[in-house]
Every structure is written in C-alpha cells, then in structure tokens.
Backbone as numpy.savetxt, mean C-alpha at the origin, in Angstrom:
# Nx Ny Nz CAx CAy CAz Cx Cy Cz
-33.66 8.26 -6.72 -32.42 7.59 -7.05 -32.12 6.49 -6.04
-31.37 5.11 -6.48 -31.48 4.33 -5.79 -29.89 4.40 -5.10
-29.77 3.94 -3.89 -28.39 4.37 -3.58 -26.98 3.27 -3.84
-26.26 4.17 -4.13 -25.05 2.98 -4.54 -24.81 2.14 -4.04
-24.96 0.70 -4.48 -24.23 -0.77 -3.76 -22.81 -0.76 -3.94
-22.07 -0.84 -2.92 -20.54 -1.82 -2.94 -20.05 -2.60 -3.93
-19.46 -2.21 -4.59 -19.00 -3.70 -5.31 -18.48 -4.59 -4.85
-18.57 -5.95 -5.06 -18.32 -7.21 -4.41 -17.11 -7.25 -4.84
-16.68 -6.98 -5.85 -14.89 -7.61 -6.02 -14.02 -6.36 -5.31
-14.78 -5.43 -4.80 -13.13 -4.72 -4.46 -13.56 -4.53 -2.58
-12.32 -4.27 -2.27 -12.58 -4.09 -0.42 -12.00 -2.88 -0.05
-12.19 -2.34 0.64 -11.46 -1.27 1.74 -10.65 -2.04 2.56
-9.50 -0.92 2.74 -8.54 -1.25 3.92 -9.01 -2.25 5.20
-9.91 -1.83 5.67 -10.81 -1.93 6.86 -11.45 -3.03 6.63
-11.98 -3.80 5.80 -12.60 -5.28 5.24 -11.43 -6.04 5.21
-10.46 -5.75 4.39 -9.53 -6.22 4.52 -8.72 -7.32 5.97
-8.37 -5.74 6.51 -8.22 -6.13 8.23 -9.79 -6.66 9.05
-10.35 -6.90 8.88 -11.17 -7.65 9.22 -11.41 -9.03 9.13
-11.13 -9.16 7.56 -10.99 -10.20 7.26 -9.80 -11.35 8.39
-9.06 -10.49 7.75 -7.52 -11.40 8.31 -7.55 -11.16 10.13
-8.37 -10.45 10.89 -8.04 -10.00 12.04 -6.87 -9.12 12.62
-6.43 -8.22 11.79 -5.44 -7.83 11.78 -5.64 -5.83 12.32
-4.77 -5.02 12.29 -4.86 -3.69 12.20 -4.33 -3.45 10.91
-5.66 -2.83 10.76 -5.74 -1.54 9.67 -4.24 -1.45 9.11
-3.84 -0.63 9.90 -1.83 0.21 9.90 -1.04 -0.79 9.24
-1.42 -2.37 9.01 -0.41 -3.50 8.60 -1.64 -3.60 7.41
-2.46 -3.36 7.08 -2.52 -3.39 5.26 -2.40 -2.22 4.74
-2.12 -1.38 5.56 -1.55 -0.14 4.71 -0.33 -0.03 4.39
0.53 -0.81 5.49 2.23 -1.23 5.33 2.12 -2.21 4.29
1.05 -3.01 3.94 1.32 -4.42 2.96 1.24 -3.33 1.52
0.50 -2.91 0.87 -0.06 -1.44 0.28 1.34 -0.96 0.24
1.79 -0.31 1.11 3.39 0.48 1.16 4.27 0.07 0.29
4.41 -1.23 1.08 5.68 -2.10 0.64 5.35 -2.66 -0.76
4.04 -2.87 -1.33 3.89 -3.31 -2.92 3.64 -4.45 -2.95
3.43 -5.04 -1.51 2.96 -6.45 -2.14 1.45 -6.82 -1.67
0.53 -5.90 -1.70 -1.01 -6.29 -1.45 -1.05 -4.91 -2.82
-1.66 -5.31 -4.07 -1.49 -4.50 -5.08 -3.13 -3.59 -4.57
-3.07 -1.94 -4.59 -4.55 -1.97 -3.57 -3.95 -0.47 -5.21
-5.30 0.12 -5.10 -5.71 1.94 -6.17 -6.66 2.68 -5.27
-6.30 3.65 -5.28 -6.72 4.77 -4.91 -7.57 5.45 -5.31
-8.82 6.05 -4.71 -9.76 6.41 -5.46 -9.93 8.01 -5.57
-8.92 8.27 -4.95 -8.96 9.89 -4.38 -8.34 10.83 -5.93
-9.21 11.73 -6.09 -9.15 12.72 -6.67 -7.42 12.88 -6.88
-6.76 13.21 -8.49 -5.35 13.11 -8.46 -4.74 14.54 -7.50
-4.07 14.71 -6.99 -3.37 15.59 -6.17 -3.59 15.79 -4.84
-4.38 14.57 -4.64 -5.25 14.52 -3.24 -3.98 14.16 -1.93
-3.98 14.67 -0.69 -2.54 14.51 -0.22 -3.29 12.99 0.98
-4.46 12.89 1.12 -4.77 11.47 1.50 -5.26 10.26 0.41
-4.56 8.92 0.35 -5.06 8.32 -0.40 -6.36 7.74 -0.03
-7.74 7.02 -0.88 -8.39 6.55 -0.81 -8.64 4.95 -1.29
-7.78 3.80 -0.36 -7.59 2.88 -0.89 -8.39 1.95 -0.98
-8.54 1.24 -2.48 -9.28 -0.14 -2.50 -8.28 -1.59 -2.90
-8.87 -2.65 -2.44 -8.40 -3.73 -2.82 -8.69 -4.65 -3.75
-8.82 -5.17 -4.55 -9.31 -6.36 -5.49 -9.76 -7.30 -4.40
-10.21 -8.46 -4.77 -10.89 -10.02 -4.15 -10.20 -10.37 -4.35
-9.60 -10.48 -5.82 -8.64 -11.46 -6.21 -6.97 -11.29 -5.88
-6.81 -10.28 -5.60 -5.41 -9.67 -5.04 -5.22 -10.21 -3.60
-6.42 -10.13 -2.68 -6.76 -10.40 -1.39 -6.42 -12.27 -1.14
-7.25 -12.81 -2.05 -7.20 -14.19 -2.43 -5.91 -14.94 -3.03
-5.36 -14.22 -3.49 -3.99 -14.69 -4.07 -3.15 -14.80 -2.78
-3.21 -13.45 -2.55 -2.14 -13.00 -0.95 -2.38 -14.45 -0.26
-3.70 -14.60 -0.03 -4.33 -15.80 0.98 -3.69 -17.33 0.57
-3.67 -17.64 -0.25 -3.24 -18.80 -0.74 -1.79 -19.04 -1.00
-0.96 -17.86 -1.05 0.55 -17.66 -0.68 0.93 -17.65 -1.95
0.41 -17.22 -3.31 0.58 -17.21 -4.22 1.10 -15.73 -4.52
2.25 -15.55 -5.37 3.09 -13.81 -4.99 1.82 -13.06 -5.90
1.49 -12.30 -5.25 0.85 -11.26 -5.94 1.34 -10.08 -6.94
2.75 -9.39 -6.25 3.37 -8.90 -6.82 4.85 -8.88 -6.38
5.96 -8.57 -7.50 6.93 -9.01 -7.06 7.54 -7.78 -5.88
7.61 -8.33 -4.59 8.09 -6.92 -3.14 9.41 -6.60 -4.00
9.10 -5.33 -3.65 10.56 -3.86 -4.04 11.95 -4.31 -3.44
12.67 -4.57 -3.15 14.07 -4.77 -2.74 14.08 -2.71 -2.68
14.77 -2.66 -0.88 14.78 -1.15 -0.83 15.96 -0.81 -0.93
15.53 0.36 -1.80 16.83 1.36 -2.45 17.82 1.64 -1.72
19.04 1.50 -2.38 20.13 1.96 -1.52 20.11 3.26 -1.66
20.85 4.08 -0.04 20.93 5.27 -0.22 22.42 5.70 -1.37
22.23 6.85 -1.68 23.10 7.53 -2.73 24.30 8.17 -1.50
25.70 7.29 -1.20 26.39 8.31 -0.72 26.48 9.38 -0.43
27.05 10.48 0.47 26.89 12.05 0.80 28.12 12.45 -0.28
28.07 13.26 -0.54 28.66 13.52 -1.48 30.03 14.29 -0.67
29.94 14.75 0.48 31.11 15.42 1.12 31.28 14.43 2.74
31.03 13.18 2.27 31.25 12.57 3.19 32.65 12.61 4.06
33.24 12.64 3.31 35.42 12.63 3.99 35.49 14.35 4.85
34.69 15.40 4.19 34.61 17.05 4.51 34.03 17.31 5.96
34.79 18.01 6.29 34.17 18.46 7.67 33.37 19.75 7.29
32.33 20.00 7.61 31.53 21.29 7.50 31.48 22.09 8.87
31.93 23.27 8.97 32.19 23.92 9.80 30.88 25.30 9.89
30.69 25.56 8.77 29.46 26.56 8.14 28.07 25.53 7.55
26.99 26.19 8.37 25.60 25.28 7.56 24.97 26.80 6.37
C-alpha cells in the first residue's frame, strides 16, 4: 500500500502558523472566534478537535477579503435574583 499524500488544498493549524509566522494558540483563537472558517476531523464526540483549514479560506483571510461574517459576543442573560441577597447556598 502506498502511503497517504496530504492534500494540497487543506492545512493544519501548524502550516497555517507557519505560514503567517505566528503561534499556533492565535489560529486556534482565529478558528474560535469564526473568522478563519477551519473542520474538524475528529471522530463526532471526540472531546479534542482535529483541525483543518482550506487554501482558499487561508487566502481570502490573506488578501483582507471577510471570510466569514465574526460573531458579535453574546450578551449575558441577567441573574435572575440579582436585587436578592442570598444568605443560604
């Protein structure tokens, strides 16, 4: 059996940051936040992801063209006994 080649259009985290000169930990935050669009290759229920990137996702990013539109973060939901003093946990 001959052994598996890489595919050329997709990258690892780690190519990625290479590319750009960067750490790892900041394309996994780009990944986080939703705007480097990256899939996972890991088995579903897997509690580590296994991330890949597109070329063309990578290339877009590069040219400053939006890749995807970034999340605006959720507001929190008020406490619900916010005014209450709790005296008992």
């Amino acid at each position: 059996m001959k052994p598996l080649q890489p595919d050329p259009h997709v990258l690892q985290p780690a190519d990625v940051a290479a590319r750009w000169q960067c750490d790892v930990e900041a394309i996994y935050a780009l990944i986080k936040r939703g705007v480097l669009p990256a899939f996972s290759t890991s088995p579903p229920g897997s509690k580590r992801p296994n991330w890949r990137i597109l070329v063309a996702s990578v290339e877009a990013y590069e040219s400053g063209r939006p890749v995807t539109e970034e999340k605006a973060p959720r507001a929190r939901r008020p406490r619900r006994d916010a005014g209450v003093k709790r005296f008992f946990r």
